[in-house]
Chimera marker file (.cmm) of the C-alpha trace (Angstrom):
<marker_set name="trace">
<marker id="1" x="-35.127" y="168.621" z="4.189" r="1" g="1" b="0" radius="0.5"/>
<marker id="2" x="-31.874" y="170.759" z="4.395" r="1" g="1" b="0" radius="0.5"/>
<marker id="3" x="-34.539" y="173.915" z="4.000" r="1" g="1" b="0" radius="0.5"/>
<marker id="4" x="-36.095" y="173.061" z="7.063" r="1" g="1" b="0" radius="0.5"/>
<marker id="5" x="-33.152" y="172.462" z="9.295" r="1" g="1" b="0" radius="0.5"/>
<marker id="6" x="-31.875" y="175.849" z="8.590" r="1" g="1" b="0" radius="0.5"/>
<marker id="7" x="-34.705" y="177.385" z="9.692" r="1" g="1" b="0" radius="0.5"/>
<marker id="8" x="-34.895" y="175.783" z="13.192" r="1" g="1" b="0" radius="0.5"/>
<marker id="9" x="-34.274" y="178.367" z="15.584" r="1" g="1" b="0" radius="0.5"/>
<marker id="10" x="-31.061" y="177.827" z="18.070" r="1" g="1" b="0" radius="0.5"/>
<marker id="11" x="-32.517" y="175.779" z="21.534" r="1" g="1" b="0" radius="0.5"/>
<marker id="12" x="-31.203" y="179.103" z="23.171" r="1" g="1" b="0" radius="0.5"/>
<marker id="13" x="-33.363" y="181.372" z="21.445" r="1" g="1" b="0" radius="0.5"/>
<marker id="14" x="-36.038" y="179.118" z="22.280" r="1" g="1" b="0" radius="0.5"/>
<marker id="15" x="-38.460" y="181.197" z="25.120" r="1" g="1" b="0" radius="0.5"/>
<marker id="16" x="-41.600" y="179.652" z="24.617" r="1" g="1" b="0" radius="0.5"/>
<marker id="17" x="-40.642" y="176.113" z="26.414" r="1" g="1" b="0" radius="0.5"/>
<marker id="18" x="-39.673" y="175.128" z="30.735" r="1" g="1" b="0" radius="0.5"/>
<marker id="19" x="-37.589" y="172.416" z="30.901" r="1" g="1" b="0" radius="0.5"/>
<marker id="20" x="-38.702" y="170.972" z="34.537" r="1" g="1" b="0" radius="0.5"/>
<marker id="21" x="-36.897" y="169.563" z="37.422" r="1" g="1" b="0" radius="0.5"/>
<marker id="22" x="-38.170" y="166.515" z="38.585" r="1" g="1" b="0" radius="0.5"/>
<marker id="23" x="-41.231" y="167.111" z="41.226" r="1" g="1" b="0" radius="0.5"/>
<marker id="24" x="-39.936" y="166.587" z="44.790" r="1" g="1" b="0" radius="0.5"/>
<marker id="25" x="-42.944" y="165.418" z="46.037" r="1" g="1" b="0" radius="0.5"/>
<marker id="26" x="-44.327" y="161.838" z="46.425" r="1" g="1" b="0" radius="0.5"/>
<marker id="27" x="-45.589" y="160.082" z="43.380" r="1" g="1" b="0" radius="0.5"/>
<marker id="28" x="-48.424" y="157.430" z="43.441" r="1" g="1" b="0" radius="0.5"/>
<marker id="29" x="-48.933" y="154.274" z="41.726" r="1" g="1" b="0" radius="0.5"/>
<marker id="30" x="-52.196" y="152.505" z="41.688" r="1" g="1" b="0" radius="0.5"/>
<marker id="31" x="-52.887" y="148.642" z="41.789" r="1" g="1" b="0" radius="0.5"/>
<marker id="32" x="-56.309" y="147.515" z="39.687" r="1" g="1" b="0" radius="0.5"/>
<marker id="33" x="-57.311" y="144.005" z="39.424" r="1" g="1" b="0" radius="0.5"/>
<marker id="34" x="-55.670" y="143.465" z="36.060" r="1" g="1" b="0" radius="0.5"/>
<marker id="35" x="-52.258" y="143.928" z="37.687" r="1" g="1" b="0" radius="0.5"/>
<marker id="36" x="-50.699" y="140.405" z="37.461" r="1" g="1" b="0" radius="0.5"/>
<marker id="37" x="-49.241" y="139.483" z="40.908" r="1" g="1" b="0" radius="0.5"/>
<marker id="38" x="-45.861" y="138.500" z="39.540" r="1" g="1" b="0" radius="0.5"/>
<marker id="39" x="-44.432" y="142.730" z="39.209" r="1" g="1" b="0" radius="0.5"/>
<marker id="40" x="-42.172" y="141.824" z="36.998" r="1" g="1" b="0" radius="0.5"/>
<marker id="41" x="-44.443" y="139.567" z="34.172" r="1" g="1" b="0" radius="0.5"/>
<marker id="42" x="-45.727" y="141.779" z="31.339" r="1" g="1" b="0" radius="0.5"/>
<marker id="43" x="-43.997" y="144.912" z="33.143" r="1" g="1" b="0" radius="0.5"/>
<marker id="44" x="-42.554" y="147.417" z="30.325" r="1" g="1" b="0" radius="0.5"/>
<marker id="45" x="-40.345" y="148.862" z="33.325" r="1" g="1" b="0" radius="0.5"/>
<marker id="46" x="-38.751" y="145.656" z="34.939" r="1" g="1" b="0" radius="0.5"/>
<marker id="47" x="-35.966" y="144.093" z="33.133" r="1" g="1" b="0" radius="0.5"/>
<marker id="48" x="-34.876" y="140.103" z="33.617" r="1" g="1" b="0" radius="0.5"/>
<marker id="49" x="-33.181" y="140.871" z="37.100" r="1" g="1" b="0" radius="0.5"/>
<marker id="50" x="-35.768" y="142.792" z="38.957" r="1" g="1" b="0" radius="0.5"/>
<marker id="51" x="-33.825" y="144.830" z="42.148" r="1" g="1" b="0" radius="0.5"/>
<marker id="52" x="-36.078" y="144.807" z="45.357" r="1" g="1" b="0" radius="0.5"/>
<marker id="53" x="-36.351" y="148.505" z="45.230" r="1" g="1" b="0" radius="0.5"/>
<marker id="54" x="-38.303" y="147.664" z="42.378" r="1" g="1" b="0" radius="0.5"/>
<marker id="55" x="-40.072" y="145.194" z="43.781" r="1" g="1" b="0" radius="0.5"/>
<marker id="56" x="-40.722" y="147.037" z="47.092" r="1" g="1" b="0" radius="0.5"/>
<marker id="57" x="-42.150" y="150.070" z="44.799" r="1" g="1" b="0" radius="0.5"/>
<marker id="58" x="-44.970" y="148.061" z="43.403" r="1" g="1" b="0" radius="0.5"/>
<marker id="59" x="-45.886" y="145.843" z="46.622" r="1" g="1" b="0" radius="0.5"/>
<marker id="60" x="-49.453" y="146.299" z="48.111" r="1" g="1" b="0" radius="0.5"/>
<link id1="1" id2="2" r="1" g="1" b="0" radius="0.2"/>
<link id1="2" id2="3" r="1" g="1" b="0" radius="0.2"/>
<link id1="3" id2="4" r="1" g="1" b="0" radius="0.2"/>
<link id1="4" id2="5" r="1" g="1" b="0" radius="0.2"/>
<link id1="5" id2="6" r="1" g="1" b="0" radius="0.2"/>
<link id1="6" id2="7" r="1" g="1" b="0" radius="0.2"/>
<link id1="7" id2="8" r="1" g="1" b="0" radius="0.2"/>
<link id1="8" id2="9" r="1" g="1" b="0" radius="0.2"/>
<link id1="9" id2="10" r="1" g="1" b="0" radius="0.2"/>
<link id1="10" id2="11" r="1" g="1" b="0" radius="0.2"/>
<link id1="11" id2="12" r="1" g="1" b="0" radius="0.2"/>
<link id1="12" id2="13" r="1" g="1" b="0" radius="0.2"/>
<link id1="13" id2="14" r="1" g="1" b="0" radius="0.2"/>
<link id1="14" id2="15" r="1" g="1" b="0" radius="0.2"/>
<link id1="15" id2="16" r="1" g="1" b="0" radius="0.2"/>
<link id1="16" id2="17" r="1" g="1" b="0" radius="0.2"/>
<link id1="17" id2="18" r="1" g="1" b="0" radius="0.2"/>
<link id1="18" id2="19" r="1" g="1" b="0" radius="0.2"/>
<link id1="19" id2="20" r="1" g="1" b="0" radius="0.2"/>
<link id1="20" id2="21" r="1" g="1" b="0" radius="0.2"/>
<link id1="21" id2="22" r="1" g="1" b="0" radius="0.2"/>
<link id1="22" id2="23" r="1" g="1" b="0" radius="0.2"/>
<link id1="23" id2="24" r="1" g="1" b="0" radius="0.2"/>
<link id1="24" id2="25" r="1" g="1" b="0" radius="0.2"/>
<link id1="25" id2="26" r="1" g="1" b="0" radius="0.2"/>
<link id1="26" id2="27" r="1" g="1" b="0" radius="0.2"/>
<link id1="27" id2="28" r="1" g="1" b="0" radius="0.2"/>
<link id1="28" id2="29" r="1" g="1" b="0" radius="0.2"/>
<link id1="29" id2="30" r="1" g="1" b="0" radius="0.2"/>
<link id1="30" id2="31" r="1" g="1" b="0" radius="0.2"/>
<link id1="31" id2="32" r="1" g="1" b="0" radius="0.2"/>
<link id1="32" id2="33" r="1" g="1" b="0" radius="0.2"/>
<link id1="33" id2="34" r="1" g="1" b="0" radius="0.2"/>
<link id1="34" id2="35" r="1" g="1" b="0" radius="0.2"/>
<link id1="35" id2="36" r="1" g="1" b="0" radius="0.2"/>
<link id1="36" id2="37" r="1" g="1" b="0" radius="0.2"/>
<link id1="37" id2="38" r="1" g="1" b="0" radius="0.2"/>
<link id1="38" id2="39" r="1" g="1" b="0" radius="0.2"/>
<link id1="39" id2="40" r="1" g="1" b="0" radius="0.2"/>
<link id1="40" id2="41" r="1" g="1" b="0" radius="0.2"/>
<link id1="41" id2="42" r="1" g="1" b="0" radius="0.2"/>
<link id1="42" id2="43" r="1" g="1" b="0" radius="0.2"/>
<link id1="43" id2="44" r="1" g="1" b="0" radius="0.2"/>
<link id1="44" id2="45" r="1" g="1" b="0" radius="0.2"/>
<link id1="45" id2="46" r="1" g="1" b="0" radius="0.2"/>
<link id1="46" id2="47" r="1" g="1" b="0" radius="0.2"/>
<link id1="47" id2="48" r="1" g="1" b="0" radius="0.2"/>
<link id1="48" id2="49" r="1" g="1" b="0" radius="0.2"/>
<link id1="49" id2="50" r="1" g="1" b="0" radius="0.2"/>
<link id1="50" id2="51" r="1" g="1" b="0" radius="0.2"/>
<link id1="51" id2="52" r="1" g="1" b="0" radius="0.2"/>
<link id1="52" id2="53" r="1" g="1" b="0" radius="0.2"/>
<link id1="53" id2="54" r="1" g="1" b="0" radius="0.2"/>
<link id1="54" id2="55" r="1" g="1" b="0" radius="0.2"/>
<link id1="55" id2="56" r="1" g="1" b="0" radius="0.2"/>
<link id1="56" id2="57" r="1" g="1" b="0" radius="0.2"/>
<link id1="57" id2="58" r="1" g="1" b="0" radius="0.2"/>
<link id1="58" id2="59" r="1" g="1" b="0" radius="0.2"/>
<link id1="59" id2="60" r="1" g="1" b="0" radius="0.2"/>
</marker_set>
């Protein structure tokens, strides 16, 4: 496994990869009928203490 790390090229030499800003546009988020109406049950995103901006980001 030592073999392979030295042969890793330096992430500066790298030319073949765009790290990307975040898009300034809108994003969109879509509501299906298998969205519980509690946001926060069975949400991977929302923690214990959901903020309202995270509650006013997945309201109808």
């Amino acid at each position: 496994m030592d073999i392979q790390k030295n042969n890793l090229p330096d992430f500066k030499e790298l030319n073949d990869r765009v790290i990307a800003e975040p898009s300034p546009s809108p994003s969109i988020a879509i509501k299906t009928n298998l969205d519980s109406d509690d946001i926060t049950k069975e949400n991977p995103y929302s923690t214990s203490h959901a903020s309202s901006e995270f509650k006013n980001f997945f309201k109808e």
